[in-house]
PDB file of N, CA, C and O in Angstrom:
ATOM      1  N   UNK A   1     179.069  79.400 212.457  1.00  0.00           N
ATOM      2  CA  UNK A   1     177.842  79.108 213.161  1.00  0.00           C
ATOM      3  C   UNK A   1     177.881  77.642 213.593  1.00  0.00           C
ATOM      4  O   UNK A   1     178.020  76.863 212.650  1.00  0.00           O
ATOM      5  N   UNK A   2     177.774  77.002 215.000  1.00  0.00           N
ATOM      6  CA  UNK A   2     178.214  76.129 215.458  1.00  0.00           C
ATOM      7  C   UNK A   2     176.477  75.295 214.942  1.00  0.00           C
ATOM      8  O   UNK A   2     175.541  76.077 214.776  1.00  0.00           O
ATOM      9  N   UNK A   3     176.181  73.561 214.709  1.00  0.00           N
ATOM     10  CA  UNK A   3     174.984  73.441 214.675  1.00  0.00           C
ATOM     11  C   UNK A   3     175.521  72.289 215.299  1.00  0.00           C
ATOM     12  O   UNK A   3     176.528  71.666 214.961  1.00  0.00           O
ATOM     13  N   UNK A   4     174.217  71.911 216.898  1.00  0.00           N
ATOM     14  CA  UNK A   4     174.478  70.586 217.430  1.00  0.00           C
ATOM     15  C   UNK A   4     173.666  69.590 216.547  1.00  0.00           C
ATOM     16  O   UNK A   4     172.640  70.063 216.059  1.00  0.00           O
ATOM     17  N   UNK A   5     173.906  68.507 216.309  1.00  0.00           N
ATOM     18  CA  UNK A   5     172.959  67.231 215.701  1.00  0.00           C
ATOM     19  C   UNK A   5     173.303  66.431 216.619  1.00  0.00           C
ATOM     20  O   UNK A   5     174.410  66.192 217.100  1.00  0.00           O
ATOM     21  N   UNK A   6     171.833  65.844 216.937  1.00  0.00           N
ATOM     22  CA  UNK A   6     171.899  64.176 217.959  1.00  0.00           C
ATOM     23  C   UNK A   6     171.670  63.873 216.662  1.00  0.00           C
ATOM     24  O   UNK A   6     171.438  64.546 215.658  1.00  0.00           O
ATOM     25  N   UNK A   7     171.874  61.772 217.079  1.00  0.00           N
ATOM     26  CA  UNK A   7     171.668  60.815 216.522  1.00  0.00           C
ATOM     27  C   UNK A   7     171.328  59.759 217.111  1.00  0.00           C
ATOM     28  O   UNK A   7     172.124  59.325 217.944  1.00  0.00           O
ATOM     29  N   UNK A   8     170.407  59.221 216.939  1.00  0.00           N
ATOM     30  CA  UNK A   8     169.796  57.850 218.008  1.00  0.00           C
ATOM     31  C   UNK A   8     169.624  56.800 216.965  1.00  0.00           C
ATOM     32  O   UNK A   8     169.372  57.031 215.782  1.00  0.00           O
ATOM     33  N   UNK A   9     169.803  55.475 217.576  1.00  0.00           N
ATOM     34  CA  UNK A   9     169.633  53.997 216.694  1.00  0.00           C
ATOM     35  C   UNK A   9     170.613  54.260 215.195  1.00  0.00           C
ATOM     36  O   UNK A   9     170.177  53.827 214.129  1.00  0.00           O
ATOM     37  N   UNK A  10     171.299  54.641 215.225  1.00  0.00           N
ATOM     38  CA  UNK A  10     172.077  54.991 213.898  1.00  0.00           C
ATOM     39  C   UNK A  10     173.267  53.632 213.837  1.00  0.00           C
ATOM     40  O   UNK A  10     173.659  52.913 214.756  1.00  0.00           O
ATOM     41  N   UNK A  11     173.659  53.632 212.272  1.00  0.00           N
ATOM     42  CA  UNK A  11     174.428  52.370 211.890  1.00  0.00           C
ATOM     43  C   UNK A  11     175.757  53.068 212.042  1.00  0.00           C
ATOM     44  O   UNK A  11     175.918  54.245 211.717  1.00  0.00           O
ATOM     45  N   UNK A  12     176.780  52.241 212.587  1.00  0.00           N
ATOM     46  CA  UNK A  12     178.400  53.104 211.918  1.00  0.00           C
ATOM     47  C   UNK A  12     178.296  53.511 210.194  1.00  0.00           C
ATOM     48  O   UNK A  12     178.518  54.649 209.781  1.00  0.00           O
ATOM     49  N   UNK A  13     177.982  52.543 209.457  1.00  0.00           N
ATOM     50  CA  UNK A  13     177.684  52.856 208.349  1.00  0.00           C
ATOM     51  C   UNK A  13     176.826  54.192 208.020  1.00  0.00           C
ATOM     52  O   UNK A  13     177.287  54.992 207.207  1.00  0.00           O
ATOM     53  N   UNK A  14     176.010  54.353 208.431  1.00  0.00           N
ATOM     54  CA  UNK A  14     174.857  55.613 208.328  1.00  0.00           C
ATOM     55  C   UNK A  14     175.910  57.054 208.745  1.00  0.00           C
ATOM     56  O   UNK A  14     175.785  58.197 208.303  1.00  0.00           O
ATOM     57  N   UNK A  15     176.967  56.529 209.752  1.00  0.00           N
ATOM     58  CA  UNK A  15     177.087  57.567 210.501  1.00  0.00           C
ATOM     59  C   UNK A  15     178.384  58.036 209.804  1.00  0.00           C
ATOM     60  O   UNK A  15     178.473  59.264 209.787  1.00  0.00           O
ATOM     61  N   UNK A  16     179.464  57.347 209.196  1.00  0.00           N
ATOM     62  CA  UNK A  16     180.139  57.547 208.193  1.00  0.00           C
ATOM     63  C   UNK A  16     180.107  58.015 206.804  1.00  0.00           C
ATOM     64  O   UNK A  16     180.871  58.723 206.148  1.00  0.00           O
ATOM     65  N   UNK A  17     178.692  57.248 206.474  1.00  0.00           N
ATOM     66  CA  UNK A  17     178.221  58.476 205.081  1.00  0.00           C
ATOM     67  C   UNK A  17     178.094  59.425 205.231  1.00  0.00           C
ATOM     68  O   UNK A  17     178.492  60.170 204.335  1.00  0.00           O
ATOM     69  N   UNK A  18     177.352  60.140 206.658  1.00  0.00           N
ATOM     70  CA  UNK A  18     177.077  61.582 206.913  1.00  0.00           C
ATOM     71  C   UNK A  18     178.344  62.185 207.091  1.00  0.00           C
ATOM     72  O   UNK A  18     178.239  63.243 206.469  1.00  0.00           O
ATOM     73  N   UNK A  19     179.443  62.135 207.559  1.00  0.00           N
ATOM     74  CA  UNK A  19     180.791  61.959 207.920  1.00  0.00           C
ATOM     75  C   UNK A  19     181.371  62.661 206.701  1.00  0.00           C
ATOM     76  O   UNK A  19     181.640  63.838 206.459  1.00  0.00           O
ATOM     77  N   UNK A  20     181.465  61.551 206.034  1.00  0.00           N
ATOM     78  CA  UNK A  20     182.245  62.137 204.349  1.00  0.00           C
ATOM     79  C   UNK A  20     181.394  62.737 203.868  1.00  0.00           C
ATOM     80  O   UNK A  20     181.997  63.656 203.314  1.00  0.00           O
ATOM     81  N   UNK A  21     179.710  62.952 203.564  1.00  0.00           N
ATOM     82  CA  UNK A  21     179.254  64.004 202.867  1.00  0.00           C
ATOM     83  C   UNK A  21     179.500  64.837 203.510  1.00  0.00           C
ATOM     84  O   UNK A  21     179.914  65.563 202.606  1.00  0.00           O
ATOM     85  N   UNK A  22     179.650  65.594 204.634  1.00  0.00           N
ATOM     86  CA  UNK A  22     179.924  66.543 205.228  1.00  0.00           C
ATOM     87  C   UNK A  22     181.740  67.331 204.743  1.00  0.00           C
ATOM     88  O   UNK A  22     181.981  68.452 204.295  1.00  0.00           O
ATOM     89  N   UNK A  23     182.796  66.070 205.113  1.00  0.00           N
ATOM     90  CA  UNK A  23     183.604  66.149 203.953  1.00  0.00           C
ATOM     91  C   UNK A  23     183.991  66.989 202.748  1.00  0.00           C
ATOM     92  O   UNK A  23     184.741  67.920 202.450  1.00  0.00           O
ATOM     93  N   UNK A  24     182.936  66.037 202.119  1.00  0.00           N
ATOM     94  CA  UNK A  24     183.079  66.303 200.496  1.00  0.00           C
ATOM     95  C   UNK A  24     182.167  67.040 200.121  1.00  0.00           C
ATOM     96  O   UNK A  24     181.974  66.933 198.910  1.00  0.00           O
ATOM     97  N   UNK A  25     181.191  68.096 200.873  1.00  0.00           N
ATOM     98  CA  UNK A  25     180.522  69.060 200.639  1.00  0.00           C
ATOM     99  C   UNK A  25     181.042  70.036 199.974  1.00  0.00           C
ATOM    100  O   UNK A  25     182.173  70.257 200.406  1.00  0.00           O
ATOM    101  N   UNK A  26     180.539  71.248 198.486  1.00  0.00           N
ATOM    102  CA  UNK A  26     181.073  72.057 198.101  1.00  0.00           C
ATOM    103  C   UNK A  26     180.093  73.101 198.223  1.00  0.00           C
ATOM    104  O   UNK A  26     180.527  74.233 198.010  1.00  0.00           O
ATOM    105  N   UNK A  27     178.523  72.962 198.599  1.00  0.00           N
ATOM    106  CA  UNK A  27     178.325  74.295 198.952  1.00  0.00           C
ATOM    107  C   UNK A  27     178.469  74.700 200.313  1.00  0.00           C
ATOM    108  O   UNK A  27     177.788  75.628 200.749  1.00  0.00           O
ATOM    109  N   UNK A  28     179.214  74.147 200.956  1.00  0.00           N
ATOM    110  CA  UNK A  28     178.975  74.784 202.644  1.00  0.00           C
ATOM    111  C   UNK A  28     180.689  74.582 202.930  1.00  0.00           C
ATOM    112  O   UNK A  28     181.319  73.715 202.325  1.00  0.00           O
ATOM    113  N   UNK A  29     181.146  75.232 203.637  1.00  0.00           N
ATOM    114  CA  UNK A  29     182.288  74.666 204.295  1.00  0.00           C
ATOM    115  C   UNK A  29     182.109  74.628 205.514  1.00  0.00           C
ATOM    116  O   UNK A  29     181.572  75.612 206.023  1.00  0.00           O
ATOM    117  N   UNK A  30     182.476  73.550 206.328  1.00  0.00           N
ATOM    118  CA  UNK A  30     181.531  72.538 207.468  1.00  0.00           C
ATOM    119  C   UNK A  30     183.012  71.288 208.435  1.00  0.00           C
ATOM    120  O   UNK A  30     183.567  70.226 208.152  1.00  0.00           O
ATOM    121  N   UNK A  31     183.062  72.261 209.571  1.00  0.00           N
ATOM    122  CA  UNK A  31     183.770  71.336 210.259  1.00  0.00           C
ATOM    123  C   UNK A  31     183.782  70.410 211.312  1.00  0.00           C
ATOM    124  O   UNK A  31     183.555  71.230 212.202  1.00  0.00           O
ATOM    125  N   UNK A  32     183.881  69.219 211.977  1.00  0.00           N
ATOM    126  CA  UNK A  32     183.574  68.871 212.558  1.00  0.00           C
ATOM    127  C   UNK A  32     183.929  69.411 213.748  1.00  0.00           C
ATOM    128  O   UNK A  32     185.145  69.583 213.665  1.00  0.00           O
ATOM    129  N   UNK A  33     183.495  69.827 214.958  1.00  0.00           N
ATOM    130  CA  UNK A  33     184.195  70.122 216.252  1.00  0.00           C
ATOM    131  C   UNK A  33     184.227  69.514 217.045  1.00  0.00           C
ATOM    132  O   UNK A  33     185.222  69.520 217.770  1.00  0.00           O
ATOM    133  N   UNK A  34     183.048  68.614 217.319  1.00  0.00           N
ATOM    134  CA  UNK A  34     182.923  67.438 218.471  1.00  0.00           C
ATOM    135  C   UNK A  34     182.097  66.458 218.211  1.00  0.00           C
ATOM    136  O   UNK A  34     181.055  66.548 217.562  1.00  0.00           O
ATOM    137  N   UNK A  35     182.763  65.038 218.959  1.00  0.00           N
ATOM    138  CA  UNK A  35     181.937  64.213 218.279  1.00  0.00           C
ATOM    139  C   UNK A  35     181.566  63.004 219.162  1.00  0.00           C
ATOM    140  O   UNK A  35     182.437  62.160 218.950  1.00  0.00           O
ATOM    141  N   UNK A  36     180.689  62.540 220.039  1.00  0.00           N
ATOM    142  CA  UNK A  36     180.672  61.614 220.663  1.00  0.00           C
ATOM    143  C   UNK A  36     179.794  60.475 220.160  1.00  0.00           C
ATOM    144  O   UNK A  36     178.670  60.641 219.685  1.00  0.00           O
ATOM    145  N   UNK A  37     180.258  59.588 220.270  1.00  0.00           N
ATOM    146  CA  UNK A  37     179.394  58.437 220.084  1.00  0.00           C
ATOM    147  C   UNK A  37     179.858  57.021 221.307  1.00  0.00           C
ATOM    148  O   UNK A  37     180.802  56.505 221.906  1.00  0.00           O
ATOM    149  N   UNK A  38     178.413  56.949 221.078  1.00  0.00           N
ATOM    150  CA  UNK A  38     178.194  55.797 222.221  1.00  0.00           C
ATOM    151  C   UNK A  38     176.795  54.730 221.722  1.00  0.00           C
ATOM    152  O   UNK A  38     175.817  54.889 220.991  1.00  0.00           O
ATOM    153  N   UNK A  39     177.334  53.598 222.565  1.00  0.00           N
ATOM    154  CA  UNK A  39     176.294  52.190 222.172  1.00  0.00           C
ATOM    155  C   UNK A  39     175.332  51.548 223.444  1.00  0.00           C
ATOM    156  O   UNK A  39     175.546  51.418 224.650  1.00  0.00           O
ATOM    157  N   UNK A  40     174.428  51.290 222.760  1.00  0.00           N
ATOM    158  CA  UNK A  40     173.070  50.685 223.797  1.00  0.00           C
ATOM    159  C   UNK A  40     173.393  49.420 224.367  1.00  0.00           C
ATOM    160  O   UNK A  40     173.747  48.536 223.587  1.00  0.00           O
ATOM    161  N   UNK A  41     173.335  49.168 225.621  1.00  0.00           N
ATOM    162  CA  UNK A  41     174.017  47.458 225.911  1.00  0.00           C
ATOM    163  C   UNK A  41     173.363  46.741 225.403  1.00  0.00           C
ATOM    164  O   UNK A  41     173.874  45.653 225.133  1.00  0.00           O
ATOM    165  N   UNK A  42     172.073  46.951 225.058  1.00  0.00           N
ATOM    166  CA  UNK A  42     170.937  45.781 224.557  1.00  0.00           C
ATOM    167  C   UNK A  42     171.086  45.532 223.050  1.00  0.00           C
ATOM    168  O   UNK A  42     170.688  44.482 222.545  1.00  0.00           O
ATOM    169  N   UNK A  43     171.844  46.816 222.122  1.00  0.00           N
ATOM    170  CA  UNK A  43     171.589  46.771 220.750  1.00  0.00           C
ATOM    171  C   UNK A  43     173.019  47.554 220.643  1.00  0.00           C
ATOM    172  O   UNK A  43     172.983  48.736 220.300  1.00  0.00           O
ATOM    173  N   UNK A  44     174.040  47.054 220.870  1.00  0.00           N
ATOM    174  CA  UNK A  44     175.442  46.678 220.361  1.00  0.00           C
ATOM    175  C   UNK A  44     175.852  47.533 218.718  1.00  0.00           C
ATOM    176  O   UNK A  44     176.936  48.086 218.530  1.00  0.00           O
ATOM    177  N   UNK A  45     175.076  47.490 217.996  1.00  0.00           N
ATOM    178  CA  UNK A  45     174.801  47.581 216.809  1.00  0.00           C
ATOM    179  C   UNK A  45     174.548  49.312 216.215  1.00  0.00           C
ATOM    180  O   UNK A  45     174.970  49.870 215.203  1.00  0.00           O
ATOM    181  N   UNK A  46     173.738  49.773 217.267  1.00  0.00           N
ATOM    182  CA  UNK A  46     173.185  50.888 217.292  1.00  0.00           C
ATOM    183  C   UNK A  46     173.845  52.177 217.822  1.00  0.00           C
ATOM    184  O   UNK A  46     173.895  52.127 219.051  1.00  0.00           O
ATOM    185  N   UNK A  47     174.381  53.340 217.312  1.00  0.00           N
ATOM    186  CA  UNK A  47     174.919  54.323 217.712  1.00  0.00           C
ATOM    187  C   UNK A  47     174.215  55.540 218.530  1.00  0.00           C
ATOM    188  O   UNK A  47     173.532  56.248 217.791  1.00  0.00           O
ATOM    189  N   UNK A  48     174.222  55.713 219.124  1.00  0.00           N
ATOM    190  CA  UNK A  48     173.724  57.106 219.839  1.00  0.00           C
ATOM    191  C   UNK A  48     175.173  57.983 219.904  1.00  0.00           C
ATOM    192  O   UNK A  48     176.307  57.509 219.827  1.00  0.00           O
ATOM    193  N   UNK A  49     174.796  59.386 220.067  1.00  0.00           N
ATOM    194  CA  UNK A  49     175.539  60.419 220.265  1.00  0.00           C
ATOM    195  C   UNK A  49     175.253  61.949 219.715  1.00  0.00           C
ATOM    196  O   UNK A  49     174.188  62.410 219.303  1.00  0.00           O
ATOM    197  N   UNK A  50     176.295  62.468 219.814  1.00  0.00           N
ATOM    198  CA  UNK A  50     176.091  64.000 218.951  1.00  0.00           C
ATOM    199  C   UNK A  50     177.185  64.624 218.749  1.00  0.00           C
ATOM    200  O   UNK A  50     178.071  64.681 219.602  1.00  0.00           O
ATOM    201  N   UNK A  51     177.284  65.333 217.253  1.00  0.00           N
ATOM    202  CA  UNK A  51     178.302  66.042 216.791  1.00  0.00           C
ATOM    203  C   UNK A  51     178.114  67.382 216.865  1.00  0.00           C
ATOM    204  O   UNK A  51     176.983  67.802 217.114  1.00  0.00           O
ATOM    205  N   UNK A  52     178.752  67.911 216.744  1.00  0.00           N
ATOM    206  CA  UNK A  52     178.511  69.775 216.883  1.00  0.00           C
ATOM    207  C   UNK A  52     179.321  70.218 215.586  1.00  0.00           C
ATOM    208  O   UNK A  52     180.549  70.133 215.602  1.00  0.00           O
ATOM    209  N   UNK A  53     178.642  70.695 214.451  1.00  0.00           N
ATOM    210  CA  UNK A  53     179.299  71.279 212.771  1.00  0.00           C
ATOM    211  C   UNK A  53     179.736  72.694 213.259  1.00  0.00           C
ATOM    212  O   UNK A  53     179.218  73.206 214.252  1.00  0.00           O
ATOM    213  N   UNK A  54     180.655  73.272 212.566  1.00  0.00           N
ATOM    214  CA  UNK A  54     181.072  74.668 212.508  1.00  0.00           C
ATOM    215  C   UNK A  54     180.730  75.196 211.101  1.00  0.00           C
ATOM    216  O   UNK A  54     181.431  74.766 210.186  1.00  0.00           O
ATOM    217  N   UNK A  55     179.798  76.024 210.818  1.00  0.00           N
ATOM    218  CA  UNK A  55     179.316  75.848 209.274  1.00  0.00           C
ATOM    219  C   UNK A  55     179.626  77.202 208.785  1.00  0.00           C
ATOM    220  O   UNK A  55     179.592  78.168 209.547  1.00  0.00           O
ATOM    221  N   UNK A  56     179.984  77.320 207.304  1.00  0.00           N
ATOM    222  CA  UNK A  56     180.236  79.244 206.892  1.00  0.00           C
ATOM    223  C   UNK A  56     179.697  78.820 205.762  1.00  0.00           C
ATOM    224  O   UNK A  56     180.390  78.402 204.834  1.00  0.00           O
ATOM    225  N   UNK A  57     178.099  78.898 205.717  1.00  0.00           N
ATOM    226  CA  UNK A  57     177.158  78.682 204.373  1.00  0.00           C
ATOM    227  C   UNK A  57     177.233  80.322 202.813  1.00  0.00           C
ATOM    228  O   UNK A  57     176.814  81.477 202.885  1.00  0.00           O
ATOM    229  N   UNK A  58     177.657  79.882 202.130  1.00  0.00           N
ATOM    230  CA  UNK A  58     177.807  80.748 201.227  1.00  0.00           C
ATOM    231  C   UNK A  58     176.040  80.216 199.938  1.00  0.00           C
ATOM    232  O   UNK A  58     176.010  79.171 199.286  1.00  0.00           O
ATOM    233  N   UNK A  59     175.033  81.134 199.946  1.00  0.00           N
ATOM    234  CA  UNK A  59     173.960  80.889 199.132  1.00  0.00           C
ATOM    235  C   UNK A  59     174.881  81.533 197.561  1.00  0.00           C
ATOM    236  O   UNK A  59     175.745  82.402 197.445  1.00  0.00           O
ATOM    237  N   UNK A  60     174.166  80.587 196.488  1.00  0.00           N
ATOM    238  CA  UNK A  60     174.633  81.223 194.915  1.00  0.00           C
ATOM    239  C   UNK A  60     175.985  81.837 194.989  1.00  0.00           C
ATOM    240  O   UNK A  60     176.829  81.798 195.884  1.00  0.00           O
ATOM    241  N   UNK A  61     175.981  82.432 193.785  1.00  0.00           N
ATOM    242  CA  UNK A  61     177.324  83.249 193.371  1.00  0.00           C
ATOM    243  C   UNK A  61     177.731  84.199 194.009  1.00  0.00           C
ATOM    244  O   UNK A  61     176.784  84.703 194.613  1.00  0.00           O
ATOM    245  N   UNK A  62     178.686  84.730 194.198  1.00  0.00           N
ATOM    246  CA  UNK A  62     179.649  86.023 194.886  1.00  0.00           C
ATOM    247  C   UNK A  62     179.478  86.672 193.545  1.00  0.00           C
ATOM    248  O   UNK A  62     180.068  86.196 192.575  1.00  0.00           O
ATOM    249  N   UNK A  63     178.795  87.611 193.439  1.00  0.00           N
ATOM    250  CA  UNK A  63     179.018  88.753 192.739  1.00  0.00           C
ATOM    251  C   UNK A  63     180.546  89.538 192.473  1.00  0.00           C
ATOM    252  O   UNK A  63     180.866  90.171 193.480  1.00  0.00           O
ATOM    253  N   UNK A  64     181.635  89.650 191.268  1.00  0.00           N
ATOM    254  CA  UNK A  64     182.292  90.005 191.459  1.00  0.00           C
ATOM    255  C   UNK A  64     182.425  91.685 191.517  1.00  0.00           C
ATOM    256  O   UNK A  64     181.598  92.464 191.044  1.00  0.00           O
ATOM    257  N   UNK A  65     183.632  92.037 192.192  1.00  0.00           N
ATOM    258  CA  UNK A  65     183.668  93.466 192.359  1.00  0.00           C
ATOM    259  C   UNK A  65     183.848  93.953 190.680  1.00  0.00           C
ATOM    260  O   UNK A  65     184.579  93.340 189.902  1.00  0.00           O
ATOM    261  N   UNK A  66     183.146  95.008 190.348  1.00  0.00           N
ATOM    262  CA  UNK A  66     183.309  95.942 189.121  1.00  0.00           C
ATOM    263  C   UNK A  66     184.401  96.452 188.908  1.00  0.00           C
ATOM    264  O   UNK A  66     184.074  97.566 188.500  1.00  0.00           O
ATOM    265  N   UNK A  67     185.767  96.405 188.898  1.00  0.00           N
ATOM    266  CA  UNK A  67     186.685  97.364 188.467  1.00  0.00           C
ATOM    267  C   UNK A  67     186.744  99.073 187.834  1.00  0.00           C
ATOM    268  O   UNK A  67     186.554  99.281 186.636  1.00  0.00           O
ATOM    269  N   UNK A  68     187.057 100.311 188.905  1.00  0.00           N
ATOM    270  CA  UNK A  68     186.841 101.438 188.243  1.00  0.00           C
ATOM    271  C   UNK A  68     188.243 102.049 187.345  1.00  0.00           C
ATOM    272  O   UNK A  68     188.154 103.089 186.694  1.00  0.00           O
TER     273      UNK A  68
END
């Protein structure tokens, strides 16, 4: 399931934590597919852009199969 996220006024810093938690996530497996980022001429500092996740969310336990 593809999910777009914008991001406006964001830090490289801000945008790198989200980055590796996404990463180092263990209930979701979550890939990045696209990723643009771009900067404000006035505020240098500030990130705009948007990533697009590829996500395969698994809720709780997998029930295992019963053996007959």
């Amino acid at each position: 399931m593809p999910v777009a996220v914008r991001y406006d006024n964001t830090s490289l810093q801000r945008l790198v934590e989200f980055l590796y938690a996404v990463n180092k996530s263990t209930d979701a497996m979550m890939d990045v597919r696209e990723l643009e980022i771009s900067v404000r001429p006035k505020n240098p500092g500030a990130l705009n852009g948007k990533l697009v996740l590829t996500c395969a969310y698994l809720k709780g336990d997998v029930p295992e199969e019963k053996t007959k």
